[in-house]
N, CA, C and O atoms as a GROMACS GRO file, in nm:
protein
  372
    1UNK      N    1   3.134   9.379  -6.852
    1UNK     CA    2   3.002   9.345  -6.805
    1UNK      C    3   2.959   9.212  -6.867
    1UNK      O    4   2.983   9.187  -6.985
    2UNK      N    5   2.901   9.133  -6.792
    2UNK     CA    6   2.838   8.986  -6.816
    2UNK      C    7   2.744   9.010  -6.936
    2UNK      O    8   2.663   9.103  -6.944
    3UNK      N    9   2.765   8.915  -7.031
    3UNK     CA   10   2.595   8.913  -7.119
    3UNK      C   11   2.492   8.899  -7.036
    3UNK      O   12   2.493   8.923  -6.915
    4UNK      N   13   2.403   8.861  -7.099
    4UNK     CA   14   2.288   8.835  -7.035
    4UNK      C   15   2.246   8.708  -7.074
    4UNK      O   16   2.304   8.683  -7.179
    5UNK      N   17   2.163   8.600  -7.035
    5UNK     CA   18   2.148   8.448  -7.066
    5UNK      C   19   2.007   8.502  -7.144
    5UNK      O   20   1.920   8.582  -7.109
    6UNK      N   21   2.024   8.428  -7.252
    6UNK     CA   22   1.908   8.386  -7.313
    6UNK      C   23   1.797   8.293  -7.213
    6UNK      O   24   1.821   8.217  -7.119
    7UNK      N   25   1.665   8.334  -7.279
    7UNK     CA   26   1.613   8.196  -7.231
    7UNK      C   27   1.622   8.059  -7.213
    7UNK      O   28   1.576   7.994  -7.119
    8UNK      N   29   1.691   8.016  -7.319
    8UNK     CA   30   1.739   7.879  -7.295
    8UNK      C   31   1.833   7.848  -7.264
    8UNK      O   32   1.870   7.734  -7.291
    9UNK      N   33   1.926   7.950  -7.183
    9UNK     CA   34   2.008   7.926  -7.114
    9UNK      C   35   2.000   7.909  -6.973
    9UNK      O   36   2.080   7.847  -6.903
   10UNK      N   37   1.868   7.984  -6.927
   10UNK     CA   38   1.818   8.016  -6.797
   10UNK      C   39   1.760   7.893  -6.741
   10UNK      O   40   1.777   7.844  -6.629
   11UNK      N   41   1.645   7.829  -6.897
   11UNK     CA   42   1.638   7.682  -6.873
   11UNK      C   43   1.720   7.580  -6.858
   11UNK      O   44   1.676   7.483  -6.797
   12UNK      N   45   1.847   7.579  -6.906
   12UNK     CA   46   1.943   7.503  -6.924
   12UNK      C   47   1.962   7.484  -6.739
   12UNK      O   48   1.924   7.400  -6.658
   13UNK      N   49   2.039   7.612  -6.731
   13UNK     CA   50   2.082   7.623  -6.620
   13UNK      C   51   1.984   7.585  -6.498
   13UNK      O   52   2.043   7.552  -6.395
   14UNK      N   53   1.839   7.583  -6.492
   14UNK     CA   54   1.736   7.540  -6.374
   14UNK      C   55   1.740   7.442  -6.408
   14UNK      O   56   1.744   7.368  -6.309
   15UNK      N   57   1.742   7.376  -6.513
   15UNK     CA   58   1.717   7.157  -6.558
   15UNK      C   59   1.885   7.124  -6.492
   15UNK      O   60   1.904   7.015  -6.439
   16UNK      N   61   1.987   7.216  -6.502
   16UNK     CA   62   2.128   7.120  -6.403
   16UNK      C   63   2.086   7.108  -6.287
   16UNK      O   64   2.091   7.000  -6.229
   17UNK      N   65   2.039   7.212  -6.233
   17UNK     CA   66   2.046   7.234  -6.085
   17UNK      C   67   1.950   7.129  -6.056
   17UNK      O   68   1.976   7.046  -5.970
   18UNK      N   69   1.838   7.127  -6.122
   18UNK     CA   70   1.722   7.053  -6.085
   18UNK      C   71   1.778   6.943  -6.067
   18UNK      O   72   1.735   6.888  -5.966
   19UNK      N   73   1.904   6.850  -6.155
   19UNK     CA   74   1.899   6.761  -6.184
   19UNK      C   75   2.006   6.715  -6.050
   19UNK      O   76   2.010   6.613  -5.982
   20UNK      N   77   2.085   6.839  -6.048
   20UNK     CA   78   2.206   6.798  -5.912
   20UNK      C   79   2.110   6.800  -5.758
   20UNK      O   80   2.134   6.730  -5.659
   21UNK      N   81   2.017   6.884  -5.770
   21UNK     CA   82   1.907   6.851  -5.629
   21UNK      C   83   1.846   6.692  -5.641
   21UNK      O   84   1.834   6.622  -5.541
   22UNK      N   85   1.826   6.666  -5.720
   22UNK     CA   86   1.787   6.520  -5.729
   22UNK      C   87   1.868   6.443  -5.712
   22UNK      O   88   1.842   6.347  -5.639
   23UNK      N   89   1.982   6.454  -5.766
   23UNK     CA   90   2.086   6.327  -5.704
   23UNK      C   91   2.136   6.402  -5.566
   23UNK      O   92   2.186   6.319  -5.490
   24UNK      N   93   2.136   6.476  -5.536
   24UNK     CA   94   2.164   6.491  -5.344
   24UNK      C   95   2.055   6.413  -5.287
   24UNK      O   96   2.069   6.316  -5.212
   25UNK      N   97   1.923   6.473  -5.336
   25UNK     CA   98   1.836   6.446  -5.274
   25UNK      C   99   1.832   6.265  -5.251
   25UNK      O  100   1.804   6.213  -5.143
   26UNK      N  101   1.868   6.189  -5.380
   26UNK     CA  102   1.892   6.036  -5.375
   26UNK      C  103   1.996   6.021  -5.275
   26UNK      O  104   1.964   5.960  -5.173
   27UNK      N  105   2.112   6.063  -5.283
   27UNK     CA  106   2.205   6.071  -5.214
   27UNK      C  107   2.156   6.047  -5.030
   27UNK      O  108   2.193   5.954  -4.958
   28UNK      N  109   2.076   6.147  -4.997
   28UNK     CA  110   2.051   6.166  -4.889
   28UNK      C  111   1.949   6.070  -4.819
   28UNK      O  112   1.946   6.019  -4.707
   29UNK      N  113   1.861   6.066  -4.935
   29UNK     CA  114   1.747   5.937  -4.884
   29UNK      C  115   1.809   5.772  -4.903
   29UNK      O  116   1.724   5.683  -4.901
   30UNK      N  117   1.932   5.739  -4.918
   30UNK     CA  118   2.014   5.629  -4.962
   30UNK      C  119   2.056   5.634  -4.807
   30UNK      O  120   2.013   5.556  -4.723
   31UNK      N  121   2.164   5.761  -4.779
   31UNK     CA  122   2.196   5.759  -4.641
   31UNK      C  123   2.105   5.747  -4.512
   31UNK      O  124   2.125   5.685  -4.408
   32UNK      N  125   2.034   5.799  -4.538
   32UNK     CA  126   1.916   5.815  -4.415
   32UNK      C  127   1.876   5.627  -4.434
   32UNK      O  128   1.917   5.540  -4.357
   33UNK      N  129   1.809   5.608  -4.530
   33UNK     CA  130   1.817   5.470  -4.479
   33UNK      C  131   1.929   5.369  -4.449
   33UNK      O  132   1.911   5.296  -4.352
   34UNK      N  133   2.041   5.356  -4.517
   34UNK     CA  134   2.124   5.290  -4.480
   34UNK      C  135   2.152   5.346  -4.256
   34UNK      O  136   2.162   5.290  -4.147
   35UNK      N  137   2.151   5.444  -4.300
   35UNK     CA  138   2.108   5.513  -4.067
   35UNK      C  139   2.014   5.395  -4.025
   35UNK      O  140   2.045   5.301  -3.952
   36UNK      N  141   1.886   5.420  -4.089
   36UNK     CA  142   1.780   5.349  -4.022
   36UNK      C  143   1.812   5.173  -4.016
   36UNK      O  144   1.793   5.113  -3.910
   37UNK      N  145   1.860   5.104  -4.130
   37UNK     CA  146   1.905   4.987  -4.124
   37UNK      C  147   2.000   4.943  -4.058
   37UNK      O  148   2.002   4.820  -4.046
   38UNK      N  149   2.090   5.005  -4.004
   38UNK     CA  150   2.204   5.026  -3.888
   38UNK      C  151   2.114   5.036  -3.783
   38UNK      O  152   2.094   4.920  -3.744
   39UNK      N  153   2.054   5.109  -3.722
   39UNK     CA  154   1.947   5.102  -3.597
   39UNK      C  155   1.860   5.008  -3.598
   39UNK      O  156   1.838   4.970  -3.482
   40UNK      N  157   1.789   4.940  -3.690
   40UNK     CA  158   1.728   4.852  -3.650
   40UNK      C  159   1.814   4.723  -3.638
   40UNK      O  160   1.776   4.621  -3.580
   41UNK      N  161   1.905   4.734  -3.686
   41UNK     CA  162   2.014   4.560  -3.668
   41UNK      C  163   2.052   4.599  -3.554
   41UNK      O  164   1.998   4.533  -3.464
   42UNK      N  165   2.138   4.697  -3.510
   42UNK     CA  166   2.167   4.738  -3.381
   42UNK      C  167   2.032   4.694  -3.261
   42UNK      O  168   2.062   4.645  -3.153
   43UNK      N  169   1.928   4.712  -3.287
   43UNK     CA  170   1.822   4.726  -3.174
   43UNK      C  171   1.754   4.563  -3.164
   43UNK      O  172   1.697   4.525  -3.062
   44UNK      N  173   1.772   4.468  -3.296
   44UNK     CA  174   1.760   4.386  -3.297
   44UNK      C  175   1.857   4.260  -3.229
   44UNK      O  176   1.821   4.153  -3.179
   45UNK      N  177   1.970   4.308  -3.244
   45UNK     CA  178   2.090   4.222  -3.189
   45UNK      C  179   2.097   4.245  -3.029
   45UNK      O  180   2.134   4.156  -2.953
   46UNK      N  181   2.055   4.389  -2.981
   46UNK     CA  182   2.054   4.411  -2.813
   46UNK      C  183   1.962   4.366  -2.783
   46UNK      O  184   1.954   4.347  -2.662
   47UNK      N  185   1.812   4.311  -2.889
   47UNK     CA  186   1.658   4.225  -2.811
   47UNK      C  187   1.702   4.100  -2.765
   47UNK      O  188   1.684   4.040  -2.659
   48UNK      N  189   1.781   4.067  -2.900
   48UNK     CA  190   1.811   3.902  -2.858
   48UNK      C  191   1.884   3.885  -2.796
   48UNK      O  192   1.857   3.783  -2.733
   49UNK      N  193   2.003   3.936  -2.759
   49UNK     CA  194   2.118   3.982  -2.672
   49UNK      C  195   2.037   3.943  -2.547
   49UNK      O  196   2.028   3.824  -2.516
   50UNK      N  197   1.978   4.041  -2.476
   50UNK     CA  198   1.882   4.042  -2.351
   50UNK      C  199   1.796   3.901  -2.347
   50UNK      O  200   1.790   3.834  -2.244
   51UNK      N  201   1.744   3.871  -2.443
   51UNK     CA  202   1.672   3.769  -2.419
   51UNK      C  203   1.734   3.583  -2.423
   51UNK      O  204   1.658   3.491  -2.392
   52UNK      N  205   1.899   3.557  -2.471
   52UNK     CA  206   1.991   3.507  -2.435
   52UNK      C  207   2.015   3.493  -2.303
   52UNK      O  208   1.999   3.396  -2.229
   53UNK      N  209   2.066   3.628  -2.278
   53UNK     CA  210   2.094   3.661  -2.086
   53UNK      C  211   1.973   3.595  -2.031
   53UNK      O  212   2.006   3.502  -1.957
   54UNK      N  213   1.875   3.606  -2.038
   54UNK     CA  214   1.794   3.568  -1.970
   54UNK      C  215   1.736   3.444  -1.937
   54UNK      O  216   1.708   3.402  -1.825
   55UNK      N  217   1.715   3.365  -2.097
   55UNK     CA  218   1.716   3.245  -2.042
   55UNK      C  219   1.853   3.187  -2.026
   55UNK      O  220   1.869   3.066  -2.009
   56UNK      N  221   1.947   3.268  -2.030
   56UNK     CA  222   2.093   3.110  -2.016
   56UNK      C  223   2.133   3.019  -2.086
   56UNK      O  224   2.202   2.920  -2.062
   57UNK      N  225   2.043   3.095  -2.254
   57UNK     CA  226   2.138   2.995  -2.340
   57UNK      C  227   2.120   3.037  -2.481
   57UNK      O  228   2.018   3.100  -2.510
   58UNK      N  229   2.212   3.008  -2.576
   58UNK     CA  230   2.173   3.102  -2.671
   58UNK      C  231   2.012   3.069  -2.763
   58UNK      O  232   1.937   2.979  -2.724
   59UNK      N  233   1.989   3.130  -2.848
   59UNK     CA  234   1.874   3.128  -2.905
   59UNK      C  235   1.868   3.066  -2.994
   59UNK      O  236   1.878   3.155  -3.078
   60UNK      N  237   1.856   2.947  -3.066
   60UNK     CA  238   1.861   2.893  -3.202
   60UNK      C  239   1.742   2.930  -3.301
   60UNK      O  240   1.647   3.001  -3.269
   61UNK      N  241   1.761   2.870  -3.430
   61UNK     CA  242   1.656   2.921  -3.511
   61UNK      C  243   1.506   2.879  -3.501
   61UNK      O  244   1.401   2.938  -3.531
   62UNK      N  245   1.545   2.703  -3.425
   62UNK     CA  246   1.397   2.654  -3.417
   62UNK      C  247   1.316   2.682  -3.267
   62UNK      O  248   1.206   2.638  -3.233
   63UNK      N  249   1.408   2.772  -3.190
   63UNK     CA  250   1.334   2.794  -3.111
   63UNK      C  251   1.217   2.952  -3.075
   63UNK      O  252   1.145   2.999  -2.987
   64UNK      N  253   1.285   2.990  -3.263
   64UNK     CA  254   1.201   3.110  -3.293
   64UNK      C  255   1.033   3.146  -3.278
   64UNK      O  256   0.959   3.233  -3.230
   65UNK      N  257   1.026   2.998  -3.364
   65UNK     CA  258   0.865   2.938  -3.330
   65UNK      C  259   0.793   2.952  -3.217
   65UNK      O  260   0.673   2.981  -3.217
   66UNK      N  261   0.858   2.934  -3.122
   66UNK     CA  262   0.787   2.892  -2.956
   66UNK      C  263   0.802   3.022  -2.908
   66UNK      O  264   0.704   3.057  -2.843
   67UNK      N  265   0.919   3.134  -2.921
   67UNK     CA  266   0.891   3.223  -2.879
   67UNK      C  267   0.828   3.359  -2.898
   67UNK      O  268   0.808   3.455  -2.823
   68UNK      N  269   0.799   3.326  -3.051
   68UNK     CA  270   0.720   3.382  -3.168
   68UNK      C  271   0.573   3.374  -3.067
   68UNK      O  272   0.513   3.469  -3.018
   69UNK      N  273   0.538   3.218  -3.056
   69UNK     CA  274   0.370   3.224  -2.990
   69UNK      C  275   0.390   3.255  -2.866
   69UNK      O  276   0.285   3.305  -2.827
   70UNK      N  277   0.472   3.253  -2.773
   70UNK     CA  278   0.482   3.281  -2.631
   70UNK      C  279   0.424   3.466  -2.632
   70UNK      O  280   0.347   3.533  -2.564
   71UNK      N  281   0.508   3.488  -2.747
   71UNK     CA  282   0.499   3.626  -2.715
   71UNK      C  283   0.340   3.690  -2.817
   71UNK      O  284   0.306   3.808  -2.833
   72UNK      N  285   0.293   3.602  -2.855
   72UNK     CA  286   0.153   3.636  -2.909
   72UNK      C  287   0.003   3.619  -2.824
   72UNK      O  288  -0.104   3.679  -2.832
   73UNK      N  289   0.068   3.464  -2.710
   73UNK     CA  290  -0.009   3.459  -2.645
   73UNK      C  291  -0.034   3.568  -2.499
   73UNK      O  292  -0.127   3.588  -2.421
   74UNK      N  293   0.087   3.614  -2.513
   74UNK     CA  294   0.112   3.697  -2.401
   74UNK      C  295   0.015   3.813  -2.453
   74UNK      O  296  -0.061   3.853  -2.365
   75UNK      N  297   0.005   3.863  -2.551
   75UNK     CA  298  -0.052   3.978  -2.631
   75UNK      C  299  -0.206   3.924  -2.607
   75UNK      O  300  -0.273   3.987  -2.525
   76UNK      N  301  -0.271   3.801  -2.680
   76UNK     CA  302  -0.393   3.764  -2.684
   76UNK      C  303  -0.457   3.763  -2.538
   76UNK      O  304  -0.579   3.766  -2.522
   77UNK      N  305  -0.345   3.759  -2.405
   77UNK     CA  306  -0.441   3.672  -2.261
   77UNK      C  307  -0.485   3.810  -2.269
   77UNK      O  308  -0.608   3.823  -2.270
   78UNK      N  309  -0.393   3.950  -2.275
   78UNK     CA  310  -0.375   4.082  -2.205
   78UNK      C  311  -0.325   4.178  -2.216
   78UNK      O  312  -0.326   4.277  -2.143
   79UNK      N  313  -0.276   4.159  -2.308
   79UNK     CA  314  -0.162   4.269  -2.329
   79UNK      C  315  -0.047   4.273  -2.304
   79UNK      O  316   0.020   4.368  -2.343
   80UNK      N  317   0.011   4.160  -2.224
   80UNK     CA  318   0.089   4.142  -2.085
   80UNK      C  319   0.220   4.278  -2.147
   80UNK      O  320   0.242   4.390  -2.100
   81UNK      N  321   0.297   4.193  -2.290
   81UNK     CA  322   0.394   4.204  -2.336
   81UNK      C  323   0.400   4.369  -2.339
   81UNK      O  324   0.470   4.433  -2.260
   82UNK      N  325   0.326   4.422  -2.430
   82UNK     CA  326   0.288   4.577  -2.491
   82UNK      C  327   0.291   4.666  -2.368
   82UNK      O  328   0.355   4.771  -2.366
   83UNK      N  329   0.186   4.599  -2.217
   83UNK     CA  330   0.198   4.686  -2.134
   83UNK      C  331   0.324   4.702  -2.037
   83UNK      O  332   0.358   4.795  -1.964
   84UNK      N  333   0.396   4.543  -2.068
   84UNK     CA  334   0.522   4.551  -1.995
   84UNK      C  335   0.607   4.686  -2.054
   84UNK      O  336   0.649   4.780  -1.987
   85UNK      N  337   0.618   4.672  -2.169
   85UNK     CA  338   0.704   4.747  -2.246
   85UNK      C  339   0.687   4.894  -2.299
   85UNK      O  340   0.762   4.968  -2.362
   86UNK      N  341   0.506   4.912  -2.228
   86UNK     CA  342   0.521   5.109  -2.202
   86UNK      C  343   0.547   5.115  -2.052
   86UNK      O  344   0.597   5.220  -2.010
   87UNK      N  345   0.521   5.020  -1.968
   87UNK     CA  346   0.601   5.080  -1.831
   87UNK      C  347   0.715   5.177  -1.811
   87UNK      O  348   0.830   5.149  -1.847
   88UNK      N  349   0.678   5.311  -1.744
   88UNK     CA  350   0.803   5.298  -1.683
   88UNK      C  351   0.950   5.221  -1.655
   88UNK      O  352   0.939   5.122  -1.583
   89UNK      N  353   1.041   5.242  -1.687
   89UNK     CA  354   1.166   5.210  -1.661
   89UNK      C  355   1.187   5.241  -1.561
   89UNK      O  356   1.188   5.359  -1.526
   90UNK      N  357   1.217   5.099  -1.452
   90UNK     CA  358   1.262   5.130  -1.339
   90UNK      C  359   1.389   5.146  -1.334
   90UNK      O  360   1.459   5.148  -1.436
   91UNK      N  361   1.451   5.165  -1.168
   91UNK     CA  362   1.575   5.222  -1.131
   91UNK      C  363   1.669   5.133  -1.188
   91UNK      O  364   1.756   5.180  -1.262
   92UNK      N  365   1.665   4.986  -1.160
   92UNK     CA  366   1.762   4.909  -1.192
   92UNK      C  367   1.763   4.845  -1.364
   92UNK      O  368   1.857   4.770  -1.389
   93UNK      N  369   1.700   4.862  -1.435
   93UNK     CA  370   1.685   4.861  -1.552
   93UNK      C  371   1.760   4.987  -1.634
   93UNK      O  372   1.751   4.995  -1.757
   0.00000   0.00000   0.00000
């Protein structure tokens, strides 16, 4: 038959565990973001991707500026941008 644990063994034993839930738990919140930083580079590279295609040429850095305010003024006339982009998804999209 097993002894029985002292008290400070009982503590011993809840401060490991405690301590191995904490590094999973780091573990897991390390992974989950490294996920999320993968999805947003991913979702970032298919914006500009699309927006390449579209105008027909690639995007350089200084033309970040202009399309930075294009797309603010679009926001300030109306919304234009925000409401384009809760539309419905049409068929060919």
């Amino acid at each position: 038959m097993a002894a029985r644990k002292t008290t400070s063994e009982k503590i011993a034993d809840i401060e490991k565990k405690q301590a191995q839930m904490s590094a999973l738990k780091r573990q897991l919140q390390k992974k989950e973001a490294a996920e999320n930083r993968k999805a947003r580079t991913r979702r970032l590279i298919m914006i500009g991707a699309e927006v390449e295609k579209i105008l027909g040429k690639p995007i350089e850095e200084y033309d970040l500026p202009k399309l930075k305010r294009f797309l603010e003024s679009q926001e300030t006339r109306g919304h234009y941008f925000s409401k384009a982009m809760s539309a419905e998804p049409t068929a060919g999209t």
